[in-house]
ZADO-1210 file (C-alpha; in nm, 4 decimals, padded with zeros to 6 digits):
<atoms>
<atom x="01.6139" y="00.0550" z="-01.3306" code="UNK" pos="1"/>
<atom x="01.8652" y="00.3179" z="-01.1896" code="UNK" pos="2"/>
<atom x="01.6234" y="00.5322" z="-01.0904" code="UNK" pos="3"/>
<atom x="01.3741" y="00.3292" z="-00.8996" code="UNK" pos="4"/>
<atom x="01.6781" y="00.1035" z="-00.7482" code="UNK" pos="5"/>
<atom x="01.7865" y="00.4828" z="-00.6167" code="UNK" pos="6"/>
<atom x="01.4055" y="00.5283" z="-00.4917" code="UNK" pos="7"/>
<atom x="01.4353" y="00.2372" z="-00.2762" code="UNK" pos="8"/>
<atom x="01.7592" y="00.2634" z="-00.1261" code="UNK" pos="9"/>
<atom x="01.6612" y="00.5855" z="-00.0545" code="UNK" pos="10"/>
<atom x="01.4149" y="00.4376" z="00.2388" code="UNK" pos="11"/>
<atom x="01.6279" y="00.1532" z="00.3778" code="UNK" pos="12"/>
<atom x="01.5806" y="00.2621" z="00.7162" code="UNK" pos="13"/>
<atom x="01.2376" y="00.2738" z="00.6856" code="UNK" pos="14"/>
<atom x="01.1082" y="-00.0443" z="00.4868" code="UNK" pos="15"/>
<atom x="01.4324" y="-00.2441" z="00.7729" code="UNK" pos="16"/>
<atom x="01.2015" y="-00.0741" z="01.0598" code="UNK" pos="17"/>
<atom x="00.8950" y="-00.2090" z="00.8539" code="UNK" pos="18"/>
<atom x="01.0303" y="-00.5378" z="00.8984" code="UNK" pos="19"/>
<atom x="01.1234" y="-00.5003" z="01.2478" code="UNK" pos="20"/>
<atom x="00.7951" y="-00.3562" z="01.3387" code="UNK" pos="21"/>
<atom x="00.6193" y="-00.5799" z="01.6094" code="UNK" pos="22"/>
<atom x="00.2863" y="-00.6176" z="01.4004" code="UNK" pos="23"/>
<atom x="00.4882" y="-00.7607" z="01.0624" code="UNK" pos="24"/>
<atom x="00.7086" y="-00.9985" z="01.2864" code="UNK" pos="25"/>
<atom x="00.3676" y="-01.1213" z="01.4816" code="UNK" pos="26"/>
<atom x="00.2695" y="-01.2117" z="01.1089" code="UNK" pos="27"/>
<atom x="00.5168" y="-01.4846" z="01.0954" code="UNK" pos="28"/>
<atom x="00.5789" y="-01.5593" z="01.4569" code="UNK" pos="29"/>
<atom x="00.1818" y="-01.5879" z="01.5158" code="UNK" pos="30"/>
<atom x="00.2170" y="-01.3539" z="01.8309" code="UNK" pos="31"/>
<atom x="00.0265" y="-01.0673" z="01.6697" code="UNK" pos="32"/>
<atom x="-00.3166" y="-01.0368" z="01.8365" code="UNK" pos="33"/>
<atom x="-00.6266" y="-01.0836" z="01.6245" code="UNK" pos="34"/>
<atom x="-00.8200" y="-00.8053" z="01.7642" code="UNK" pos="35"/>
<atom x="-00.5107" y="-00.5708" z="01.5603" code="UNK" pos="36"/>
<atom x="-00.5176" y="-00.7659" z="01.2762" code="UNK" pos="37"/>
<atom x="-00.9202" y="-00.7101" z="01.2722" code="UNK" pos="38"/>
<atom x="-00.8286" y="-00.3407" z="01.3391" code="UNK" pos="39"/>
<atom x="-00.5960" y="-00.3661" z="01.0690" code="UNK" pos="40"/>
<atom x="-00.7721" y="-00.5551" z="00.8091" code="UNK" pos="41"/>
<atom x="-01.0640" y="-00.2953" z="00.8125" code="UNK" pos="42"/>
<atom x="-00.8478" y="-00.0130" z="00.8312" code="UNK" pos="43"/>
<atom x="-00.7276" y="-00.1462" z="00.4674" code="UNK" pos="44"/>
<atom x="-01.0540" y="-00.2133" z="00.3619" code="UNK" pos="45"/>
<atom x="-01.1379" y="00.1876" z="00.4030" code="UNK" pos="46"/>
<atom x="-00.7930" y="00.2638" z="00.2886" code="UNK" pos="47"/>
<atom x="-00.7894" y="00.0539" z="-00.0646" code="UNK" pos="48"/>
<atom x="-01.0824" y="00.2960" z="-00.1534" code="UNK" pos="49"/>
<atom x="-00.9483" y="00.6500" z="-00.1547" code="UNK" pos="50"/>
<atom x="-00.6224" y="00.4525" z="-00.3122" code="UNK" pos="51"/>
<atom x="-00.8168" y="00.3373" z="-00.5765" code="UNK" pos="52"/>
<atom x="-00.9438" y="00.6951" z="-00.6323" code="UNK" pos="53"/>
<atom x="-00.6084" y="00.8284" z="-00.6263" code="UNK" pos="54"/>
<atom x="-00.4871" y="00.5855" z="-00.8974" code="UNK" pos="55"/>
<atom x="-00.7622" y="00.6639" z="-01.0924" code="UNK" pos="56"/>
<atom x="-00.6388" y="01.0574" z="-01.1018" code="UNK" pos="57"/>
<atom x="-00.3238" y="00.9011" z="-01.1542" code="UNK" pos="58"/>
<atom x="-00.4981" y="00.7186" z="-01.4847" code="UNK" pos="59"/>
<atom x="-00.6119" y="01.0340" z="-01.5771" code="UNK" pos="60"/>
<atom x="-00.3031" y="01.2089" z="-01.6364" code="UNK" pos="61"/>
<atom x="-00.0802" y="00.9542" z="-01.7100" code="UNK" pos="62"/>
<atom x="00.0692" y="01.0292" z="-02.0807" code="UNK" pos="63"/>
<atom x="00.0445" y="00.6761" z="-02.2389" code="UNK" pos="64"/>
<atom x="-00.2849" y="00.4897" z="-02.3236" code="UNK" pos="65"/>
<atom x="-00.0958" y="00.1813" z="-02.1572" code="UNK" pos="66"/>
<atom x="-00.0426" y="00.3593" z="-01.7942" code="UNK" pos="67"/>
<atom x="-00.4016" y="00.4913" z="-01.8161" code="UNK" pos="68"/>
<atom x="-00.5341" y="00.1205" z="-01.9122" code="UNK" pos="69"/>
<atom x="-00.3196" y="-00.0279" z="-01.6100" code="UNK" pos="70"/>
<atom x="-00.3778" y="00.2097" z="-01.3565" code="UNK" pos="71"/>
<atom x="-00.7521" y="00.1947" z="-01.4071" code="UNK" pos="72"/>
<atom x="-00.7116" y="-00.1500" z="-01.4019" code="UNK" pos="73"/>
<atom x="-00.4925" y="-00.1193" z="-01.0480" code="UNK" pos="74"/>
<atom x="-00.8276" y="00.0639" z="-00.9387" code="UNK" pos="75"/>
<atom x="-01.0549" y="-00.1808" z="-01.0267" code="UNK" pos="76"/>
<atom x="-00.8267" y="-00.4625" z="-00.8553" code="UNK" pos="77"/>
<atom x="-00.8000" y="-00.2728" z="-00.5524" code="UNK" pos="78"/>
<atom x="-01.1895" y="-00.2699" z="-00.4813" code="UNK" pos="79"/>
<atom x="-01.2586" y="-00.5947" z="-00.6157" code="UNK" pos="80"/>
<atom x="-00.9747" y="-00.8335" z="-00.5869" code="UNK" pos="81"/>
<atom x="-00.8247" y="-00.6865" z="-00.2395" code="UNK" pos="82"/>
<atom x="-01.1434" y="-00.6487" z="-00.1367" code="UNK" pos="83"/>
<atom x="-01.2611" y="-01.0440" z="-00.1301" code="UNK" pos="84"/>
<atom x="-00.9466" y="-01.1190" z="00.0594" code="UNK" pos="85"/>
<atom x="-01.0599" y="-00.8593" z="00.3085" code="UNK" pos="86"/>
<atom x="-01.4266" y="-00.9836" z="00.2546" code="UNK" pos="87"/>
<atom x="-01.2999" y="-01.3484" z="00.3673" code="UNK" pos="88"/>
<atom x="-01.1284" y="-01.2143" z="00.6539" code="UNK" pos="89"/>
<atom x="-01.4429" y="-01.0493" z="00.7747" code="UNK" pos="90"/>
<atom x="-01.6824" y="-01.3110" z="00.7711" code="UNK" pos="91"/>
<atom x="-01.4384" y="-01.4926" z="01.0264" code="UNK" pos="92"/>
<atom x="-01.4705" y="-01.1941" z="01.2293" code="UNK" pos="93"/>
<atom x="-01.8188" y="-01.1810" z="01.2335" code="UNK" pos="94"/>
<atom x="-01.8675" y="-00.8278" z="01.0433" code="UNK" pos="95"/>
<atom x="-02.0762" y="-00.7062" z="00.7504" code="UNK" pos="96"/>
<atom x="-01.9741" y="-00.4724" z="00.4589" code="UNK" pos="97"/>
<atom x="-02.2256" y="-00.1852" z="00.5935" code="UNK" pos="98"/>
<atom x="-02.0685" y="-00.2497" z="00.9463" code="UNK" pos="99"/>
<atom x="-01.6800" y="-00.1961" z="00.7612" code="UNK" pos="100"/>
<atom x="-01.7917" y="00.0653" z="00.5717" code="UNK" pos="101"/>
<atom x="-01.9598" y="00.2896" z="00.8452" code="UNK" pos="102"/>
<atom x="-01.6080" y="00.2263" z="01.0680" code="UNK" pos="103"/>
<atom x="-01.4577" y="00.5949" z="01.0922" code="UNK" pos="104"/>
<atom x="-01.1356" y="00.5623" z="00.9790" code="UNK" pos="105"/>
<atom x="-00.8131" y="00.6095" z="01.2131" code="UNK" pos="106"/>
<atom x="-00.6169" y="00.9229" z="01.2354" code="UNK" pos="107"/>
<atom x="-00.2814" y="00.7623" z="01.0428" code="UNK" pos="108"/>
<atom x="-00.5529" y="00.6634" z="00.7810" code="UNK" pos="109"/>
<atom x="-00.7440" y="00.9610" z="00.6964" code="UNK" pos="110"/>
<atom x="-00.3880" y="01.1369" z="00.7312" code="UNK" pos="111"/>
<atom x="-00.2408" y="00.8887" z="00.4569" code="UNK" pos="112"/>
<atom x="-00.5182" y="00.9021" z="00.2436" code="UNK" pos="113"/>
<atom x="-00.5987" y="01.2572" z="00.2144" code="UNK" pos="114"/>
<atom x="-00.2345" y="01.2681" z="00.1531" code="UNK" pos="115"/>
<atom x="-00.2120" y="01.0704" z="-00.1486" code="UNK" pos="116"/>
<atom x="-00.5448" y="01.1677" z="-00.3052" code="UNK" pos="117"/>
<atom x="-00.3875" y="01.5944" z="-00.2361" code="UNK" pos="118"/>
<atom x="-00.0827" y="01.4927" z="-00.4700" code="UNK" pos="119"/>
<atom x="-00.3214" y="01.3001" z="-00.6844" code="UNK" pos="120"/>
<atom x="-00.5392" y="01.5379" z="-00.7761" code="UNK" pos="121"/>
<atom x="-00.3184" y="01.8643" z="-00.7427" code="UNK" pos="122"/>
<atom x="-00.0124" y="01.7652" z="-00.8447" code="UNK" pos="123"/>
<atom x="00.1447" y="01.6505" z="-01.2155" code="UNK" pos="124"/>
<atom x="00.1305" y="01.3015" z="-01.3264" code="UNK" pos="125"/>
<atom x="00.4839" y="01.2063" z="-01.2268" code="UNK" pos="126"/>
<atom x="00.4037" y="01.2991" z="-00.8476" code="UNK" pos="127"/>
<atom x="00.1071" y="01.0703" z="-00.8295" code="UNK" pos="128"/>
<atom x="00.3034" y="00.7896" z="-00.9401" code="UNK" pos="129"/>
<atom x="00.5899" y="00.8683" z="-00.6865" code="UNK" pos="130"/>
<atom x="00.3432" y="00.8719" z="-00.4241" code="UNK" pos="131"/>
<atom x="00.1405" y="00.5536" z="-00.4824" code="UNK" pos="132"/>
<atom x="00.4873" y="00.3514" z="-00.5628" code="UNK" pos="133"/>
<atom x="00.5488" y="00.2355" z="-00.2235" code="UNK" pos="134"/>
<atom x="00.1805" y="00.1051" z="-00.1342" code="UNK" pos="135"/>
<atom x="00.2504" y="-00.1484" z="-00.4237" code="UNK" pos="136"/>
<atom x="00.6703" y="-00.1941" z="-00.3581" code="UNK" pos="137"/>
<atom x="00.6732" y="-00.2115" z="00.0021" code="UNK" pos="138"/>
<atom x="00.3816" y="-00.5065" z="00.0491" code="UNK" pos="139"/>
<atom x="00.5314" y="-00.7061" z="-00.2510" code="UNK" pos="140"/>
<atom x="00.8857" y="-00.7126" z="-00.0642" code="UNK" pos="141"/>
<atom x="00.6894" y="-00.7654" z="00.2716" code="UNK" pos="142"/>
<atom x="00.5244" y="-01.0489" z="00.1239" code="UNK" pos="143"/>
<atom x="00.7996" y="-01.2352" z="-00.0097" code="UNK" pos="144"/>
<atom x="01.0311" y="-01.1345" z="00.2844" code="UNK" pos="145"/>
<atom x="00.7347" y="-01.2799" z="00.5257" code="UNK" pos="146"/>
<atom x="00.6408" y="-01.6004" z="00.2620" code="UNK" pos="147"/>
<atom x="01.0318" y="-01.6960" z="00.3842" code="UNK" pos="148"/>
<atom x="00.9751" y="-01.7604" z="00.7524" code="UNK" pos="149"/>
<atom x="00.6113" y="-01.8687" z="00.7104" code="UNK" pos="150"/>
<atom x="00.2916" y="-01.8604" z="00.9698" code="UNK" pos="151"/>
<atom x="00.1468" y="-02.0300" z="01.1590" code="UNK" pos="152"/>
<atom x="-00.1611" y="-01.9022" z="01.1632" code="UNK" pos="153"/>
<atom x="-00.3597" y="-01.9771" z="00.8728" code="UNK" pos="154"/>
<atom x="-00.5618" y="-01.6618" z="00.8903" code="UNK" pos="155"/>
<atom x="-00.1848" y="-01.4363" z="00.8345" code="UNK" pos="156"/>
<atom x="-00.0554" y="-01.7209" z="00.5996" code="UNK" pos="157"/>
<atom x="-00.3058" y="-01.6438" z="00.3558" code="UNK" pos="158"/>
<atom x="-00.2479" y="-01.2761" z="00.3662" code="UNK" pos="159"/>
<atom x="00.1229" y="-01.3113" z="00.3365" code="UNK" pos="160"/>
<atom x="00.0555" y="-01.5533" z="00.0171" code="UNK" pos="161"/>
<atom x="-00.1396" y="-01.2256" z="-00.1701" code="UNK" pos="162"/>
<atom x="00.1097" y="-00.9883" z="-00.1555" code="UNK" pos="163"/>
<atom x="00.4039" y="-01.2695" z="-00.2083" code="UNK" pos="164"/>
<atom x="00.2524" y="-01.3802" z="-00.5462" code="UNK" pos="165"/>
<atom x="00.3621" y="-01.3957" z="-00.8621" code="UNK" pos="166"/>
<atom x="00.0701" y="-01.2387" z="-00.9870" code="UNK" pos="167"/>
<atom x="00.1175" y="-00.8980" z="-00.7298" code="UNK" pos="168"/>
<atom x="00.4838" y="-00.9194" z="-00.8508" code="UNK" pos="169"/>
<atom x="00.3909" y="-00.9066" z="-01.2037" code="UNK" pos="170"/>
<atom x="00.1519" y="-00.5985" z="-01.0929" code="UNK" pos="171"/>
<atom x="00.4130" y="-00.4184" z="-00.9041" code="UNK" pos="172"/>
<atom x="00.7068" y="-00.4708" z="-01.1787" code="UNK" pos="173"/>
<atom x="00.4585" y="-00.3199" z="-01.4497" code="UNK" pos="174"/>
<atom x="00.4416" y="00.0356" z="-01.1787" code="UNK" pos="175"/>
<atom x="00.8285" y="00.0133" z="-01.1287" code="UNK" pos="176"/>
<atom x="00.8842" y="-00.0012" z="-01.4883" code="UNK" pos="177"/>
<atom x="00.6521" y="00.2716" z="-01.5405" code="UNK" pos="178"/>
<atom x="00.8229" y="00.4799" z="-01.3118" code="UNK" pos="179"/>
<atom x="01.1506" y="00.3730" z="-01.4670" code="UNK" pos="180"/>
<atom x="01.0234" y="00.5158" z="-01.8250" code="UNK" pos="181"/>
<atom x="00.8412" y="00.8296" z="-01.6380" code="UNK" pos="182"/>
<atom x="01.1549" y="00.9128" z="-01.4892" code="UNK" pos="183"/>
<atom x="01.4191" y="00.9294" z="-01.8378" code="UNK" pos="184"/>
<atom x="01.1842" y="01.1852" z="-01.9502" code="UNK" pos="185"/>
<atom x="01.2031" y="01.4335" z="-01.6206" code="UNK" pos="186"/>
<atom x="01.4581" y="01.6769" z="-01.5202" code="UNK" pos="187"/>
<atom x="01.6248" y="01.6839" z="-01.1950" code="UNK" pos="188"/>
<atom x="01.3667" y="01.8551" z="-01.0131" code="UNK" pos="189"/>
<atom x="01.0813" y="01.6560" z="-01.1438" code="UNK" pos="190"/>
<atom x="01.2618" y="01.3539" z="-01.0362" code="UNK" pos="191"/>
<atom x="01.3598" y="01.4973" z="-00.7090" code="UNK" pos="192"/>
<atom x="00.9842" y="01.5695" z="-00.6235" code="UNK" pos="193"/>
<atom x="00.8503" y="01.1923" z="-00.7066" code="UNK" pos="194"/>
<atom x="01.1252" y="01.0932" z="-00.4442" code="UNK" pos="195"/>
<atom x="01.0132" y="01.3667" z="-00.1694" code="UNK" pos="196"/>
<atom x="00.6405" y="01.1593" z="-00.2027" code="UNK" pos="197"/>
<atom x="00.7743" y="00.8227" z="-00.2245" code="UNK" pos="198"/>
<atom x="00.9739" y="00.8948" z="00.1061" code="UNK" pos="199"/>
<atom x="00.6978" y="01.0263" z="00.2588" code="UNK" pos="200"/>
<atom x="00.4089" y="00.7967" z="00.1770" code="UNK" pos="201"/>
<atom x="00.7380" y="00.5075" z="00.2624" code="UNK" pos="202"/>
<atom x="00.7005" y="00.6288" z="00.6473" code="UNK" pos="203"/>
<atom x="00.2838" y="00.6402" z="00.6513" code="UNK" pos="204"/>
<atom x="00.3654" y="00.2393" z="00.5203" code="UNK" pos="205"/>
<atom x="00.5458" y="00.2303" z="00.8732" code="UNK" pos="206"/>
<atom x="00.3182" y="00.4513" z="01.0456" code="UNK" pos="207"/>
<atom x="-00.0200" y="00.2372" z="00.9050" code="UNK" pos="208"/>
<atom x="00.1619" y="-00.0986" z="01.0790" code="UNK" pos="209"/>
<atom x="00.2152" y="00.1048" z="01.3812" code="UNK" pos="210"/>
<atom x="-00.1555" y="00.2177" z="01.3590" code="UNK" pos="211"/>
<atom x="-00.2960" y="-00.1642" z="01.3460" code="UNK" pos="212"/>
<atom x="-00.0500" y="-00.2674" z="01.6299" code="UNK" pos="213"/>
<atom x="-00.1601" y="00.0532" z="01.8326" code="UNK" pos="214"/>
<atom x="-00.5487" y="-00.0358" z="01.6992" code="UNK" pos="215"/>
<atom x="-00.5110" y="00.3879" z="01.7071" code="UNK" pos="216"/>
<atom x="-00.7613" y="00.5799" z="01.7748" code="UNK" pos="217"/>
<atom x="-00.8821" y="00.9210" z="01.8183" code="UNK" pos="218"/>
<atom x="-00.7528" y="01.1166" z="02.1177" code="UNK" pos="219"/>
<atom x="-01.0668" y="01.3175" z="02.1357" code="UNK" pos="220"/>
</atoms>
């Protein structure tokens, strides 16, 4: 996996500031407020949509029946198995589905989103995949990174335990190794430009953290 290996030490700095990053380290330490993990947690919820849209343009291109069964698959998982663990949270915050889905959605959001589903829908097959790689990468080595030191709060334990599962690892190994094989076939350019979006959408993985710990809003 030379090439995806060079992806990811390509953003060191930025997955070690993802770790350092008050709202991951209030996962574990149980100092993170609940009122930004509320922020947070619906801020996904509105997220995981447009991702699943852009993974289904991703689907769409993608030059073996495999990559279009899996990423359609990714799609589905996103809105139905992400969202009951986001559906769980809610009910302990007291909000409905209509009241998460009329939430506008933060600046760092709608700025991440409209990102990925521009490169998904404009761009060639291999760009899509570089640019929804680290949503998948960067919360499976969160997870297991947080699973290590624990919560205690319940409520965070049980989102660390997602994301550190051997089931997401599975998931996220199957993308890596599809990137691995999409990659041997590209030039140097092609490969250049999957790295240019998997940097980028990297530091919106920072900037969405900072978002929830800011519980950002619009300045106007």
């Amino acid at each position: 996996m030379a090439f995806a290996q060079e992806l990811w030490r390509s953003i060191g700095p930025i997955y070690a500031a993802i770790l350092r990053h008050p709202f991951v380290r209030g996962l574990t330490d149980g100092s993170l407020p609940r009122e930004s993990f509320r922020f947070y947690a619906v801020q996904d919820a509105l997220y995981l949509r447009e991702f699943a849209r852009a993974l289904s343009l991703a689907a769409a291109r993608a030059p073996e029946d495999g990559w279009i069964i899996m990423f359609n698959e990714h799609a589905a998982g996103a809105l139905k198995v992400e969202r009951a663990l986001h559906e769980s949270f809610f009910k302990e915050f007291g909000l409905t589905p209509a009241a998460v889905a009329a939430t506008p959605m933060a600046p760092t959001c709608l700025a991440y989103t409209s990102y990925l589903l521009a490169v998904a829908y404009g761009a060639p097959y291999h760009e899509a995949l570089g640019a929804v790689l680290p949503c998948y990468w960067i919360y499976w080595e969160v997870g297991r990174e947080l699973e290590r030191a624990g919560s205690p709060d319940p409520l965070y334990a049980r989102w660390i335990a997602t994301y550190a599962s051997k089931e997401f690892g599975d998931v996220v190994g199957a993308v890596i190794d599809a990137t691995e094989r999409t990659a041997a076939r590209l030039g140097l350019r092609e490969r250049e430009a999957m790295a240019r979006h998997f940097v980028t959408t990297s530091r919106y993985e920072w900037m969405f953290w900072e978002m929830g710990h800011r519980r950002e809003a619009w300045p106007l």
